[in-house]
C-alpha positions in Angstrom: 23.0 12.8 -95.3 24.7 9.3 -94.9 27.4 8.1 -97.4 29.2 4.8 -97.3 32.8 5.2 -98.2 32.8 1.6 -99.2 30.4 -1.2 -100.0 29.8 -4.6 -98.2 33.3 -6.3 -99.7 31.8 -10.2 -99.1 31.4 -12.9 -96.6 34.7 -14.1 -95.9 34.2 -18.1 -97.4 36.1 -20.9 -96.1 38.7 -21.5 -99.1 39.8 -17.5 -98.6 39.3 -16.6 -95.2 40.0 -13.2 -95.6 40.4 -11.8 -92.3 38.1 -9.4 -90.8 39.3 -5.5 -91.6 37.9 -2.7 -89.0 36.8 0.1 -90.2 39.9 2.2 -88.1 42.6 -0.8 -89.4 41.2 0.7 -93.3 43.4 3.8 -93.0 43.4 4.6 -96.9 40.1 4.9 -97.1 39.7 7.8 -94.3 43.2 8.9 -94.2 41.9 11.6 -97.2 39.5 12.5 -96.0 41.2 13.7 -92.6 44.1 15.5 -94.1 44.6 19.4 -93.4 41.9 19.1 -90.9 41.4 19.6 -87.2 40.0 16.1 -86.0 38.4 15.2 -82.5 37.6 11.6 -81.4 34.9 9.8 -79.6 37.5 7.1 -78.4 38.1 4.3 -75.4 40.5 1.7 -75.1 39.1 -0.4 -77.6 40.0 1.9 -79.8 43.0 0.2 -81.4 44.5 -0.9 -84.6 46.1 -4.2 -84.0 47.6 -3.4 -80.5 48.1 0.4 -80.8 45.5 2.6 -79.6 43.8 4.4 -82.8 44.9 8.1 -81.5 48.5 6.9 -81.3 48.3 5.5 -84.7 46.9 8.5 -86.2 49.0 10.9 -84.6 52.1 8.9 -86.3 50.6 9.4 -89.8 50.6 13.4 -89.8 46.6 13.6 -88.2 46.0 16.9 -86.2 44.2 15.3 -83.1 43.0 18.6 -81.6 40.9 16.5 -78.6 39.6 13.5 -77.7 36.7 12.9 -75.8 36.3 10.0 -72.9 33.2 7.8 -72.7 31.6 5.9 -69.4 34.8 4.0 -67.5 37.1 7.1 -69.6 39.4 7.7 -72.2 41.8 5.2 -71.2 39.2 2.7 -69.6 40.3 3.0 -66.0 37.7 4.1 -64.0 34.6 1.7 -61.9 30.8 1.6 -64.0 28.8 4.4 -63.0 31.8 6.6 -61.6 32.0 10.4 -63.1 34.7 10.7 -65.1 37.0 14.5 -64.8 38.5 16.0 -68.1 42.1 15.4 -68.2 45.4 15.3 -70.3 46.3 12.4 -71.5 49.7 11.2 -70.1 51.0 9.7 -73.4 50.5 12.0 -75.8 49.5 15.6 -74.4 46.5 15.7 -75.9 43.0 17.4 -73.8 40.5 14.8 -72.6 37.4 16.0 -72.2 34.7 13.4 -70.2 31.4 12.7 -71.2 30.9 11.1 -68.4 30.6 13.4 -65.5 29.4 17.3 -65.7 28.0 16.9 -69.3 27.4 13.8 -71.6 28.0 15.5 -75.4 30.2 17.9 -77.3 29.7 21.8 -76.2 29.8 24.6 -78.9 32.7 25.6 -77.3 34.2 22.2 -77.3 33.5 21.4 -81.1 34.6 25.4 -82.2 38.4 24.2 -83.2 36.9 20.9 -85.0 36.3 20.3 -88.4 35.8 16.3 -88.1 34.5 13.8 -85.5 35.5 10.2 -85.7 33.4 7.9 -83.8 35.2 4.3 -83.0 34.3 2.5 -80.0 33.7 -1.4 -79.9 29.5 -2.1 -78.7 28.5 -5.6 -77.8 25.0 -5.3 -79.1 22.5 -4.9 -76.3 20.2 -2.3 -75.4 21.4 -1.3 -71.9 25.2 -0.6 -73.0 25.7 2.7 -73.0 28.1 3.3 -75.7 25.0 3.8 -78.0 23.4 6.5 -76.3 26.5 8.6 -76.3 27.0 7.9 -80.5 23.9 9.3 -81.2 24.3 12.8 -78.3 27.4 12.5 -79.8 25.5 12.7 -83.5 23.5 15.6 -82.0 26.4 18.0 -81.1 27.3 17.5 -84.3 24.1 18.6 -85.6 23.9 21.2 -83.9 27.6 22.4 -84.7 27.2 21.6 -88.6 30.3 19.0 -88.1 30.6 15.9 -90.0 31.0 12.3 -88.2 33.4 9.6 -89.4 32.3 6.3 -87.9 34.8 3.8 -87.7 32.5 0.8 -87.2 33.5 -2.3 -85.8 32.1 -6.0 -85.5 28.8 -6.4 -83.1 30.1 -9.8 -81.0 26.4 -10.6 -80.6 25.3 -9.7 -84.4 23.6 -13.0 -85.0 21.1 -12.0 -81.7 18.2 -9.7 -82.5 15.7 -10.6 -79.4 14.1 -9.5 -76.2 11.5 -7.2 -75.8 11.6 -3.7 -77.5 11.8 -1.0 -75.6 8.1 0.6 -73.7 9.4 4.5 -74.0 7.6 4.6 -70.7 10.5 2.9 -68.8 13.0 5.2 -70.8 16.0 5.4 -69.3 20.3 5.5 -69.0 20.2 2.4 -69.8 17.0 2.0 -72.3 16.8 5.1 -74.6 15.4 3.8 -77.8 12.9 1.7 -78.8 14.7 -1.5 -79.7 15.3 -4.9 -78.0 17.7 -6.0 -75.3 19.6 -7.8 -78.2 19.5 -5.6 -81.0 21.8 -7.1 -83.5 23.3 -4.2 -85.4 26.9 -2.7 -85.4 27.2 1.0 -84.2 27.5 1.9 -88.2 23.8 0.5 -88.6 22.7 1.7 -85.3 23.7 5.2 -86.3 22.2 4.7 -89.6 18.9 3.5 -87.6 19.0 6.7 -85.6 19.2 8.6 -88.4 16.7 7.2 -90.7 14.2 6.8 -87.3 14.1 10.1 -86.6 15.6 9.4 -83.0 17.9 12.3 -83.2 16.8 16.2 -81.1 14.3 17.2 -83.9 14.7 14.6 -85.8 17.1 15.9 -87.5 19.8 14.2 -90.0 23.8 13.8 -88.9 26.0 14.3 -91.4 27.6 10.5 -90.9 30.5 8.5 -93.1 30.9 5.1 -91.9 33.7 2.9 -93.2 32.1 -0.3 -92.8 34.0 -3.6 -91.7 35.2 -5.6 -94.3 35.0 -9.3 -95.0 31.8 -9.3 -92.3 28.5 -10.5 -91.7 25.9 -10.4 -88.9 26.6 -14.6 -88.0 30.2 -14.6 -87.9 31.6 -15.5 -84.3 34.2 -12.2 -83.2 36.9 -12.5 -80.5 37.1 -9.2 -79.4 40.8 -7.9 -79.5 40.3 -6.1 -76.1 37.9 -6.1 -73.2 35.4 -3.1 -74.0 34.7 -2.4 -70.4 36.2 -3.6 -67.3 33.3 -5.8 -66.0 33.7 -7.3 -69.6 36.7 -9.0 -69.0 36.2 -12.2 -71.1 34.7 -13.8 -74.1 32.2 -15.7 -72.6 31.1 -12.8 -70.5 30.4 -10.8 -73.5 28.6 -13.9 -75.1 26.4 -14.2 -72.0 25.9 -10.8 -71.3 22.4 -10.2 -73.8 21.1 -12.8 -71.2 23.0 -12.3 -67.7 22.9 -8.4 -67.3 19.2 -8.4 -66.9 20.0 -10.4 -63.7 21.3 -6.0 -62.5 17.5 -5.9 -62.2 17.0 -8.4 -59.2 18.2 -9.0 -56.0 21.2 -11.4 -56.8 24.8 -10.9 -57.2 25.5 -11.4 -61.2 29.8 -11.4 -60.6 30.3 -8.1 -60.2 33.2 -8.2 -57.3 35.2 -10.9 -58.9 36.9 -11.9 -61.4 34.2 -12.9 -63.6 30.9 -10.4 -64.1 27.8 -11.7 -66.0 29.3 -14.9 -66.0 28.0 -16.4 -61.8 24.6 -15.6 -60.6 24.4 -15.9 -57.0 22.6 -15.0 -53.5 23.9 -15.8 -49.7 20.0 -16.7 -49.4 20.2 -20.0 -52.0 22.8 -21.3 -49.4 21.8 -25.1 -49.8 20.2 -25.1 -52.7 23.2 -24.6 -54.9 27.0 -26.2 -54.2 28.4 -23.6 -56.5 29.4 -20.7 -54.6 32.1 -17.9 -54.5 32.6 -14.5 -52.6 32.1 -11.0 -53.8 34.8 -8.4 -52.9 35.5 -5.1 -53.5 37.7 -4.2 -56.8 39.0 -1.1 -57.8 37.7 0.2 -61.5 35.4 -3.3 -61.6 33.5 -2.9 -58.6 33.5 -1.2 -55.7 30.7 -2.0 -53.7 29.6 -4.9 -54.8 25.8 -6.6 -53.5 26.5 -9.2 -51.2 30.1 -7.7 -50.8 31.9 -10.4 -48.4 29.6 -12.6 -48.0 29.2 -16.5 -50.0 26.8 -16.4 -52.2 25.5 -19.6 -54.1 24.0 -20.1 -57.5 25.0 -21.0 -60.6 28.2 -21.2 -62.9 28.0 -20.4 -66.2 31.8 -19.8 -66.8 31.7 -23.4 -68.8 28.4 -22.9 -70.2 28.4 -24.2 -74.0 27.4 -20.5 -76.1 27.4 -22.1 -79.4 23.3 -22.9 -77.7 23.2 -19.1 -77.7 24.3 -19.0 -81.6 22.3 -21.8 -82.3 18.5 -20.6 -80.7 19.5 -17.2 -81.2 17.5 -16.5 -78.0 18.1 -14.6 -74.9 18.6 -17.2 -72.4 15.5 -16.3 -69.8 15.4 -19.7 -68.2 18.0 -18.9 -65.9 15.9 -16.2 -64.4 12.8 -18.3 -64.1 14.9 -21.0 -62.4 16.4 -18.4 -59.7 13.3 -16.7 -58.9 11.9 -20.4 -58.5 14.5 -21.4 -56.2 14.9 -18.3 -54.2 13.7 -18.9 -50.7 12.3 -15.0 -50.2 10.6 -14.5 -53.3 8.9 -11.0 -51.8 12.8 -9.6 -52.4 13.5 -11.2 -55.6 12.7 -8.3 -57.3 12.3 -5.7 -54.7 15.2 -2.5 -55.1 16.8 -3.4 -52.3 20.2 -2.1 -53.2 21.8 0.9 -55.3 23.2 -1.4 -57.5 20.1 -2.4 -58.8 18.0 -1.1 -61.2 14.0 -2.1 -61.0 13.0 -4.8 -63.4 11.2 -3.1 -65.7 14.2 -0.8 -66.3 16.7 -3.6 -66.8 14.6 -5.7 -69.1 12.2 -2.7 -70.6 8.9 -3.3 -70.4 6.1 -3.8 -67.3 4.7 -7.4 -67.4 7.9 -9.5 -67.4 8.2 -8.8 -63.1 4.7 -11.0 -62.7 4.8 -13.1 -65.8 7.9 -14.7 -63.6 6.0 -14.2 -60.5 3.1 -16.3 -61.9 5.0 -19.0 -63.2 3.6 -17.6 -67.1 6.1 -20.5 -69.6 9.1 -19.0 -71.6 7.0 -19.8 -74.7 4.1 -17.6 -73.4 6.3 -15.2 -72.1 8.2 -14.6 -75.5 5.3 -14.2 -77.5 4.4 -11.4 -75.4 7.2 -9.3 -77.2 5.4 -9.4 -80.4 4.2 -8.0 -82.5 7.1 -5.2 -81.4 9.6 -7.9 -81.8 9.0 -8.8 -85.4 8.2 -4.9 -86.3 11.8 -4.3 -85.2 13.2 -7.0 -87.6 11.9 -5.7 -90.5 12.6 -2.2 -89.8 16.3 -3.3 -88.6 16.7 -4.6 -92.5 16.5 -1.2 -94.1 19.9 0.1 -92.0 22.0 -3.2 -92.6 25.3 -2.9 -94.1 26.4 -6.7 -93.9 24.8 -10.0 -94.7 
């Protein structure tokens, strides 16, 4: 059963500007319905209302937060990508942390036994290969199997106005590629929960009990400064912008940032040395990135720090020229998208699907190589439009 606690409210037009609500910043339309209850939380640091962290918040107001439950990086967003995260107390409030990152990745029956509601509120960027996603909908299975209803808190996608990419072959399933939808997907996690829902993509198939409060005053083309870095190797705006198009770059042998400053927003390889000018130095940084590729060592490529994303709005395309223009220059093509590190995931992980390796390879045109994601592309989009809650 899904119910909507509240209709789309309107694009915000230019004369009003109503400012974008949350779903957590609606508190009197879910305040009700957690009163007298035992509540448990699916939460991160980007779960905030204004500059307090949601749990804080709701503790204030007389909620009985029983436990919350940390995501990849933790509860409180301080730990590297890929590390196992332990269960904990949280320092500022008492209350048990229990990882989902680490020795089990959903809700136990023991875990959900003193719960009578889950509240889901975690900000997603929009892409296939964050992970966020995949733990909303084990999260949506524990309470399945538990007979506890969710409360989604849903929250603007940054990259709403970008559904491309290929869609997911199920045959390159994976951490990072669990459902059959494209790198860019274009859906907040309300409507991606809905999608799971209605898609039968749950254990069984079977049907969470969801209530989203949707974000008011919203639609899918709207720009959206996130408030707070969602993960730490998302440390900027532009990063997130660029990351539908630079994270596949995890899938070759080049340094894509992580180790400085700036992830997803340099590409780079000691091996372009004098072929590019651009160049900086990867280094080892605790809860970014640890062990870096190329760690110490100059690589050169290119800067997109400055690149112009209104392009991105505009096409509404994955950018996949920059990949094409790499492999071109790269002197040792043979390693360009060999494994050669355990940073990187193969190609046809990253990107999910088996020809894109030797369409680049062969020099196939961006043209030729997009049509190759249809018909699945254009399938997706008018399946998407049956789960949307906003313009």
């Amino acid at each position: 059963m899904m119910i909507c606690v509240q209709s789309f409210s309107g694009v915000a037009d230019e004369k009003t500007a109503r400012p974008i609500l949350t779903g957590a910043e609606q508190t009197a339309k879910y305040l009700p319905l957690l009163k007298g209850k035992r509540v448990a939380m699916l939460a991160n640091p980007t779960t905030i209302i204004g500059k307090i962290h949601l749990v804080d918040s709701l503790q204030k107001l007389g909620v009985n937060i029983v436990k919350v439950f940390g995501p990849e990086h933790g509860f409180r967003g301080n730990a590297s990508a890929g590390v196992e995260v332990s269960d904990e107390k949280d320092m500022a409030t008492g209350i048990p942390i229990i990882s989902l990152y680490g020795k089990k990745n959903k809700p136990s029956k023991e875990d959900l036994a003193d719960v009578d509601i889950m509240i889901y509120d975690i900000q997603d960027v929009g892409v296939r290969f964050y992970t966020n996603i995949n733990a909303l909908v084990r999260l949506m299975d524990a309470c399945v199997e538990n007979g506890k209803e969710l409360l989604i808190l849903d929250r603007p996608n940054p990259n709403a106005y970008l559904v491309d990419g290929p869609v997911l072959d199920m045959k390159y399933k994976s951490g990072i590629g669990m459902f059959p939808i494209p790198m860019s997907h274009g859906l907040t996690v309300g409507e991606f929960a809905q999608m799971a829902n209605g898609e039968g993509w749950l254990a069984n198939k079977a049907t969470c009990n969801l209530r989203i409060i949707p974000v008011a005053n919203y639609d899918h083309d709207m720009p959206y400064t996130l408030p707070v870095k969602p993960s730490p190797n998302l440390n900027t705006q532009q990063a997130i912008m660029l990351y539908p198009s630079t994270c596949m770059f995890e899938g070759v042998y080049l340094n894509h940032g992580r180790g400085t400053m700036y992830p997803f927003t340099v590409l780079g390889s000691p091996e372009l040395k004098g072929i590019y000018s651009f160049s900086y130095t990867p280094t080892s940084i605790k809860g970014m990135a640890e062990t870096p590729l190329f760690m110490d060592q100059e690589c050169y490529g290119l800067d997109l720090r400055n690149y112009d994303v209104e392009k991105l709005r505009k096409s509404k395309k994955i950018n996949i020229s920059w990949i094409i223009e790499l492999y071109k220059a790269h002197p040792f093509k043979e390693k360009f998208f060999e494994k050669l590190s355990k940073e990187m995931n193969s190609i046809e992980i990253q990107i999910g699907v088996g020809e894109f390796r030797q369409q680049v390879i062969n020099g196939v045109s961006e043209e030729e190589i997009r049509k190759s994601w249809e018909p699945g592309l254009s399938a997706y989009k008018e399946m998407r439009k049956k789960y949307l809650l906003y313009p």
